[in-house]
C-alpha positions in Angstrom: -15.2 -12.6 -20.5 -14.7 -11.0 -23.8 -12.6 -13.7 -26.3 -9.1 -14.5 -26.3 -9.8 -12.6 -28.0 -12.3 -9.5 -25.8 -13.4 -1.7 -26.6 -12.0 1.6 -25.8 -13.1 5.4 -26.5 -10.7 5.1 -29.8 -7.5 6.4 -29.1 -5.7 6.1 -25.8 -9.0 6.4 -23.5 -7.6 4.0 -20.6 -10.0 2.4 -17.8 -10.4 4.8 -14.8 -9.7 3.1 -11.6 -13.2 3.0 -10.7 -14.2 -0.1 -12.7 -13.6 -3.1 -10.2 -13.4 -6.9 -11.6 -14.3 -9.8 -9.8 -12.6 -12.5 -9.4 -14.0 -15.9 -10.9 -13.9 -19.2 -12.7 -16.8 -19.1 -15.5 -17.8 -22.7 -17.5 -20.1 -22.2 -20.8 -21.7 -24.9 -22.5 -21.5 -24.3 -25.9 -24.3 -25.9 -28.6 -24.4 -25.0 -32.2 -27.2 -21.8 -33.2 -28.0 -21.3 -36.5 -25.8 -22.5 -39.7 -26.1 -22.3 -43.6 -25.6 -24.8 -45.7 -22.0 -23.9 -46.9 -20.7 -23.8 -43.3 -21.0 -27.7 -43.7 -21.3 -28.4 -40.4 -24.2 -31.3 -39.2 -23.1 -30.5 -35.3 -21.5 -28.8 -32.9 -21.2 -28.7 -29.0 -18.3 -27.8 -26.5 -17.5 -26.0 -23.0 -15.5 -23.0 -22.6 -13.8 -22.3 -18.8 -12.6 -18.6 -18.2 -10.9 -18.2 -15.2 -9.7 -14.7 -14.1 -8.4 -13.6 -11.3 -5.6 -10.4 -9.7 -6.7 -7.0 -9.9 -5.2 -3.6 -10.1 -2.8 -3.3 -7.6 -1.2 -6.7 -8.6 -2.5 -7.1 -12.3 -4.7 -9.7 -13.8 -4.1 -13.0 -14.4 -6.7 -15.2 -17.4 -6.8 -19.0 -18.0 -8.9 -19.9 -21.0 -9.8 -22.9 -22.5 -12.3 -24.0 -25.2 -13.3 -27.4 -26.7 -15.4 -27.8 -29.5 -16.0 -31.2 -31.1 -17.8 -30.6 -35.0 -19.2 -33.1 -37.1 -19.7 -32.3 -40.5 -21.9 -33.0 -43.5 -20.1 -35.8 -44.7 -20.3 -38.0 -41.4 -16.4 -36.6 -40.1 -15.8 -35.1 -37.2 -13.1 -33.2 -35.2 -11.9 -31.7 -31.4 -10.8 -28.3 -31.5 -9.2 -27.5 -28.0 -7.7 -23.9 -27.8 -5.4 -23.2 -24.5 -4.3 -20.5 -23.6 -3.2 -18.1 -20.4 -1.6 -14.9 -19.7 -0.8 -12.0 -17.2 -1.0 -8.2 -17.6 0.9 -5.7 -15.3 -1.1 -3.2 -13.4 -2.2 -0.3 -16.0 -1.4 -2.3 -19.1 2.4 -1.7 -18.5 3.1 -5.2 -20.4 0.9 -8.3 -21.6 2.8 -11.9 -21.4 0.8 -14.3 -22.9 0.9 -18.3 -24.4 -1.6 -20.1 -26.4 -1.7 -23.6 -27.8 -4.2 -25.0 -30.4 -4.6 -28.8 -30.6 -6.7 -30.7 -33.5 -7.6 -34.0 -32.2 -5.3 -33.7 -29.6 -2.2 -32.7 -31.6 -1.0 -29.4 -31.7 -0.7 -27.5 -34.5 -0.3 -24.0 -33.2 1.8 -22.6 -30.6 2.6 -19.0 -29.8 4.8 -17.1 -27.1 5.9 -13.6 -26.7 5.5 -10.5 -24.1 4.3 -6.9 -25.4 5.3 -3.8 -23.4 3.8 -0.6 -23.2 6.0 2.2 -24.5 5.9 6.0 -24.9 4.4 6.6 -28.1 4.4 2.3 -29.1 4.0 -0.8 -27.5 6.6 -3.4 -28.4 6.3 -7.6 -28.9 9.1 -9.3 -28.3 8.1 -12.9 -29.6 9.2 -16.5 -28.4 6.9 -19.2 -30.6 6.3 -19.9 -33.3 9.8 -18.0 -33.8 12.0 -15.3 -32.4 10.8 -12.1 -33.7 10.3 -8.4 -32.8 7.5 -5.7 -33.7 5.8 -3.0 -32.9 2.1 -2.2 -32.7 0.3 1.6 -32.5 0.3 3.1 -28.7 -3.6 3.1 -29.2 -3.5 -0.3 -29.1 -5.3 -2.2 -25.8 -4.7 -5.3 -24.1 -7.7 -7.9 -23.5 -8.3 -6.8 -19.5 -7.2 -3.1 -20.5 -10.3 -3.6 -23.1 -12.9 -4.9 -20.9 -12.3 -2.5 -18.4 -12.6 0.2 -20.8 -15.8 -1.0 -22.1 -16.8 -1.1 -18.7 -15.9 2.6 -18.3 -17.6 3.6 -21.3 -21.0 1.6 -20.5 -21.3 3.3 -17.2 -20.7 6.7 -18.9 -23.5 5.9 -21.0 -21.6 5.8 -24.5 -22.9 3.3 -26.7 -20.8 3.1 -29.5 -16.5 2.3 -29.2 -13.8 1.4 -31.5 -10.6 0.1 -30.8 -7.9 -2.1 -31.8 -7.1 -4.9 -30.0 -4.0 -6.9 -29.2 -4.0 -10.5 -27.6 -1.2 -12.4 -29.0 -3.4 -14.7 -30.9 -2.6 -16.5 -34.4 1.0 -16.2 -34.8 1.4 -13.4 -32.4 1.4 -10.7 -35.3 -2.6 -9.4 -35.7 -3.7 -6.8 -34.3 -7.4 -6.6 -34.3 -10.2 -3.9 -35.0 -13.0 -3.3 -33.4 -16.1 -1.6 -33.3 -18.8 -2.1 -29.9 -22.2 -1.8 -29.3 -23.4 -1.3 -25.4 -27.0 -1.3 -25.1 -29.4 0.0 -22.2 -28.8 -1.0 -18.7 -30.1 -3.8 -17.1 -31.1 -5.5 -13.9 -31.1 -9.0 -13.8 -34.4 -9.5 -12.3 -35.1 -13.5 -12.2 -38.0 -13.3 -9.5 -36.7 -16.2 -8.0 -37.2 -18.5 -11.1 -33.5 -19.8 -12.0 -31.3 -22.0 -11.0 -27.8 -21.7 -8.6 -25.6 -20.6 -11.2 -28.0 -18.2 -12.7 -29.1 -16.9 -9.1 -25.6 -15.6 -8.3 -26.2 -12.7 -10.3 -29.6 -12.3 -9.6 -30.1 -8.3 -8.7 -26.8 -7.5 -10.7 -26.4 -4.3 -13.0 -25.3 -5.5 -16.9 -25.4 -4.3 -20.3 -26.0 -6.2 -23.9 -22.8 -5.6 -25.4 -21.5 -6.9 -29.4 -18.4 -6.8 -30.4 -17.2 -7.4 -33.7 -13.3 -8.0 -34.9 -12.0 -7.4 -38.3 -8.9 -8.4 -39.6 -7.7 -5.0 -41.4 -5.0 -7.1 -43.9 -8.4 -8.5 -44.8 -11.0 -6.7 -47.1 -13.6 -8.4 -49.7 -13.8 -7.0 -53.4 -15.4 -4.1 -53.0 -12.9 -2.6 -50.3 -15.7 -3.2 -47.1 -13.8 -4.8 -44.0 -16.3 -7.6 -42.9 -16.0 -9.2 -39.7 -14.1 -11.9 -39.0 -16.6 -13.2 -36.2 -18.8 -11.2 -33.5 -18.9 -11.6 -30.0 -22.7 -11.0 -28.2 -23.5 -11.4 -24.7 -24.2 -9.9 -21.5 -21.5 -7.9 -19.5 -22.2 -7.4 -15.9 -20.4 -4.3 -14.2 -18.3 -6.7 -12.6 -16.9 -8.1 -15.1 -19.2 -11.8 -15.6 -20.4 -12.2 -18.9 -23.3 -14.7 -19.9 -25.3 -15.4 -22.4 -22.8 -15.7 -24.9 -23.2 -15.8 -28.8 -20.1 -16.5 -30.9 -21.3 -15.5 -34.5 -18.8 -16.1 -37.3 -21.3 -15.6 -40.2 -22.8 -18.4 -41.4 -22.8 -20.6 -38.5 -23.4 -19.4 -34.8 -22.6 -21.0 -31.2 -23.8 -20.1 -27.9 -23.1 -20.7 -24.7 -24.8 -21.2 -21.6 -23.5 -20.2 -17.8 -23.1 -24.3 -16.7 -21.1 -23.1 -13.5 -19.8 -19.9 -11.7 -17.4 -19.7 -8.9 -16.0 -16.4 -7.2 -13.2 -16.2 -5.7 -11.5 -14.1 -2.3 -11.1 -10.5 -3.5 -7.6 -9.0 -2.4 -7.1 -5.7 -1.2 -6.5 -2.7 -3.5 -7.0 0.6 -3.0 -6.9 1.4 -6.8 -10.0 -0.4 -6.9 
């Protein structure tokens, strides 16, 4: 799972056919890390469900959701519950997504909209929050397009990527860079001391993989891009991520495996 927001060799280094996903329904229980003082926030908890499935014969198919309840300093609290699904065509040929963002159960943030892949630009042809038509480089990935690339690259043994990043969040309009770290790999090796949900990956390949998103319209004083929030966890080579660590500066959240379900593979010879 990499956000709805989820790196590539920089420009136009695609995933090879090789990388295989699998297909799953992940739930994270998310608890409040570390925090500062100015993030104002007393508590935090939540769940997050990803639930992917296609491949790349028939494309991919992601259903994300992500409750949060805060409370904050002053004895207030609120329910953040971000919805959102969407579909990309086998090699990245076009992205259709929709996301909703409800505060307390009203929402305040709706957008719809398809991107295509083009010769030298991909195009987004936008539904919510209005009728609107841009363009974004040709470099640009899509969120499965991304994984799968960062897959490619981890397996190759590069540790460093950057890319930018499309995924139809906010208004539909950002386009967001990039830059990853991929660590050693790793063998999950729990010597029969976990649970279920934890066992199912027992004996699986993965890599620790960061990956931080900046907002390039945004810069501080001094000209130096900081990052709008990072993204930590563990990336199995099929795709599964765990541990997670959502770190957006001066207040962290992390989020535990609470449930993991696989679902029937479909044929494809691509894979």
């Amino acid at each position: 799972m990499i956000g709805q927001g989820t790196p590539v060799l920089a420009a136009g280094a695609g995933a090879s056919a090789g990388q295989k996903l699998a297909p799953h329904r992940a739930v994270y229980d998310m608890k409040l890390g570390d925090t500062e003082e100015q993030a104002g926030i007393a508590g935090l908890s939540g769940r997050m469900v990803y639930d992917f499935s296609g491949n790349a014969c028939e494309g991919y198919s992601v259903n994300f959701r992500f409750v949060t309840e805060f409370q904050d300093t002053n004895g207030g609290s609120q329910i953040t519950d971000l919805q959102t699904t969407s579909f990309e065509e086998p090699a990245a040929a076009s992205y259709q997504f929709l996301s909703k963002t409800f505060v307390d159960q009203k929402l305040v943030e709706e957008t719809r909209g398809t991107a295509h892949a083009g010769a030298d630009a991909r195009t987004v042809e936008l539904k919510q929050p209005a009728e609107k038509s841009l363009e974004i480089g040709g470099d640009v990935l899509f969120p499965t397009e991304h994984l799968l690339a960062i897959l490619k690259a981890a397996d190759e043994n590069v540790h460093f990527l950057a890319a930018d990043i499309y995924d139809g969040a906010e208004t539909g309009e950002k386009v967001y860079a990039t830059t990853t770290v991929i660590g050693a790999r790793a063998v999950n090796d729990l010597q029969g001391n976990a649970d279920a949900v934890a066992a199912s990956l027992d004996g699986e390949t993965y890599w620790p993989v960061t990956v931080a998103y900046f907002d390039p319209s945004k810069d501080d004083a001094s000209g130096e891009l900081m990052p709008v929030y990072q993204l930590a966890f563990r990336l199995y080579e099929n795709g599964i991520s765990s541990h997670l660590k959502l770190d957006y500066g001066d207040f962290t959240i992390h989020g535990k495996m609470a449930s993991l379900e696989l679902y029937e593979e479909g044929d494809c010879p691509q894979d």
